[in-house]
N, C-alpha and C positions, 0 to 999 in steps of 0.2 A: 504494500500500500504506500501512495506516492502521497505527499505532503503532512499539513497540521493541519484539519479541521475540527479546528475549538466550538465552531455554535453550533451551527444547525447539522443534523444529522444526515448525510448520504446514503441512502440506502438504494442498493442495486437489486433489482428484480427477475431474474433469469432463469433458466430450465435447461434441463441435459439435450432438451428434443423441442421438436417445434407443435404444435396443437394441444399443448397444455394449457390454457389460457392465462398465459403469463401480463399478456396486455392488459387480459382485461382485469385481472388484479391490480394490476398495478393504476389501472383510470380510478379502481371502486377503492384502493386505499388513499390516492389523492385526492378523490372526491369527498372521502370520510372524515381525512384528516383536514381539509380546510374548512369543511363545516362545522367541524369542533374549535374555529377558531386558531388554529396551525396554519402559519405562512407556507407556499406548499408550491413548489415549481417542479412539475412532470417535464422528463426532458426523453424525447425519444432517439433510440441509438441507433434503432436498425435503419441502419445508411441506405435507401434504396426503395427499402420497403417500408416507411413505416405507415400504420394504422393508430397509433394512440391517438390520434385526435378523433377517429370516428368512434372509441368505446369511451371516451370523453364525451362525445357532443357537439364537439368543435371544430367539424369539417366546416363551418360556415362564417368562423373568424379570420383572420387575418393572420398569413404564415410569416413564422420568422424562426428558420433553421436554430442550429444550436451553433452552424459556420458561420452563418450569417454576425452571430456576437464576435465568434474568436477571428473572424476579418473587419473586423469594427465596421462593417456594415451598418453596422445594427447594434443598439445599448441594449444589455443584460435588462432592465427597465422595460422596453416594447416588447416582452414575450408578454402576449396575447392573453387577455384576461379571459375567464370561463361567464358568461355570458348570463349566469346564473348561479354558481355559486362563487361567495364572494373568498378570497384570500388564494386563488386557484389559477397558476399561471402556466402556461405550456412554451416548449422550443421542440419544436419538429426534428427529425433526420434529414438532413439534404438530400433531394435525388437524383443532381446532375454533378457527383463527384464518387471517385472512387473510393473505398473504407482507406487503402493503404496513401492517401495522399492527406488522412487529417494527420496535424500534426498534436502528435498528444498530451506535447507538452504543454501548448496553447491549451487543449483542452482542460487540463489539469489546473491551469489558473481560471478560466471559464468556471472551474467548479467549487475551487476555493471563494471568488466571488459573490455566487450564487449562495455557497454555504454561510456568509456574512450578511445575507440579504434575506434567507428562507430560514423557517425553520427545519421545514423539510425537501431534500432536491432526491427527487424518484429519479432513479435511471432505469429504463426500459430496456434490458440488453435483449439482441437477437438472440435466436435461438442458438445453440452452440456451445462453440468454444474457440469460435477465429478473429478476426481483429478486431470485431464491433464488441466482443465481450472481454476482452482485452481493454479497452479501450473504458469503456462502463466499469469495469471493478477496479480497476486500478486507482480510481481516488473514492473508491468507498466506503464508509466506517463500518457500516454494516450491512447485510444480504439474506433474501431470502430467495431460494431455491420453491419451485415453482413443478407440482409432479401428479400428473394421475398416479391411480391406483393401478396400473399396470404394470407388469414384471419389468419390460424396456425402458419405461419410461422412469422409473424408481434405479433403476439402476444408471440410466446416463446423469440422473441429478444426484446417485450417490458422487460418481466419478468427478463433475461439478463444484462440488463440495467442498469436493478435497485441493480442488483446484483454487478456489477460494481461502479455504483456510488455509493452504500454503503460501499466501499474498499475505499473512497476519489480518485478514478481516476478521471480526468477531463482536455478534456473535454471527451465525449462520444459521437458520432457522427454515423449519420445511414446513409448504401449507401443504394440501394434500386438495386437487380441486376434482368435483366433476364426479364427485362422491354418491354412489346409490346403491341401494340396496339389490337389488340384480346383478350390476357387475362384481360387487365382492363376492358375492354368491356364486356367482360362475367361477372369480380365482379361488374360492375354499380358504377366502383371504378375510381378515379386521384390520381394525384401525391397530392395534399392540403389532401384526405381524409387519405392516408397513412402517412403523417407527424402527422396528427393530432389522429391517433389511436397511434402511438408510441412515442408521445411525444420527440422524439429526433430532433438537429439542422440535417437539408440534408446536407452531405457532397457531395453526387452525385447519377446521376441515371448511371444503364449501360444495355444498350438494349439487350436484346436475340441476340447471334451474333456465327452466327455456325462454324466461325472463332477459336473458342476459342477450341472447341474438334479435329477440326482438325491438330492446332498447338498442342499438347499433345501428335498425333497420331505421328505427325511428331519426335519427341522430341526436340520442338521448343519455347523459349519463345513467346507468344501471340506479344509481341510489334514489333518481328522482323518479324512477318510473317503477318502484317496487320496493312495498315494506317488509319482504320476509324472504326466506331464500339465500340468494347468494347475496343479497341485498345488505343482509343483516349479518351474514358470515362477514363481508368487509367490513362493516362497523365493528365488530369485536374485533377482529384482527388488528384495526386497526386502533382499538382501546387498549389493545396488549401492548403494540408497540408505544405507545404514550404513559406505560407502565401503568395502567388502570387494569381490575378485576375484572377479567370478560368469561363468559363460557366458551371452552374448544368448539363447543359445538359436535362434543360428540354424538353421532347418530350410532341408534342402537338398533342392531338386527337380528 
């Protein structure tokens, strides 16, 4: 882990594999935590691809890249406010540059920045482990790892993990999303045998909640279009990390 961020907390959001819904975690704990009054800048990594402003809501505001800042383009100040919830700021991925041409040192102050200005700065890393996650964890205080309940997928975010805590992030924290009672039933699988093949502390489960594609369709953050669900799994998640008493949400089958 690259610098000293003394205030606001960096936390990077990532997964071993790609169709975990790592995105959309990561809009419903920025949406969570600026509603609780947390200064809150969503910054998306995947160079190329990104989608966090559609599980945001904010395909309809005004873009301004994360390069756009570190080529003074653009002041850390114009990333685009959330249009409805208040303390809620976004910087996009650029999509007419290639990952190996950000310079990450630049980046690295971009983030220092940002962490004097937020209380909280989300990074949205791609799926993986090549230079956009590279790039994302290396100035981050801490991470959660992002994983179905599925044998591949638990095991590329074991591997992850470890990728992570060999950077000295800590802590590393695993939610488990997409959670139902049919598919653990088919692995002959619980929530005890998932913690204990990935070795990480549960920060939370979040159930299969059809909630979640529809608010996207809409271009609606999840939390405002849904009081129960995965809706209300982000809110305690995101009460844990504020260090408040929340339920895992464990579901029992």
């Amino acid at each position: 882990m690259k610098g000293d961020l003394s205030k606001g907390e960096v936390l990077v959001v990532t997964s071993g594999k790609g169709g975990t819904g790592k995105t959309t975690l990561c809009a419903g704990l920025a949406s969570c935590l600026a509603a609780m009054g947390q200064r809150v800048l969503a910054i998306d990594c995947d160079i190329g691809l990104s989608n966090l402003d559609i599980a945001l809501g904010m395909t309809d505001c005004a873009t301004v890249s994360f390069l756009d800042v570190m080529m003074e383009n653009q002041y850390l100040s114009d990333a685009p406010a959330h249009p409805v919830i208040p303390n809620l700021h976004m910087l996009t991925a650029p999509s007419k540059t290639r990952a190996g041409l950000v310079d990450d040192i630049i980046f690295g102050r971009l983030i220092e920045e940002a962490a004097e200005t937020f209380d909280w700065v989300l990074l949205d890393a791609p799926a993986g482990i090549g230079f956009g996650f590279e790039l994302a964890s290396s100035y981050a205080t801490r991470a959660v790892i992002v994983s179905t309940p599925d044998p591949g997928a638990l095991r590329d975010g074991q591997h992850t993990a470890s990728l992570l805590l060999e950077k000295g992030i800590e802590p590393v924290e695993l939610v488990v999303n997409r959670v139902s009672r049919r598919l653990l039933g088919s692995l002959r699988s619980n929530v005890d045998d998932i913690m204990d093949s990935i070795g990480l502390p549960l920060l939370g489960l979040i159930p299969e909640d059809q909630a979640v594609p529809v608010a996207a369709a809409h271009n609606s953050a999840l939390v405002l279009r849904s009081r129960k669900g995965a809706a209300v799994a982000c809110l305690h998640i995101s009460r844990r990390l504020l260090g408040m008493e929340a339920p895992l949400m464990h579901m029992r089958f």
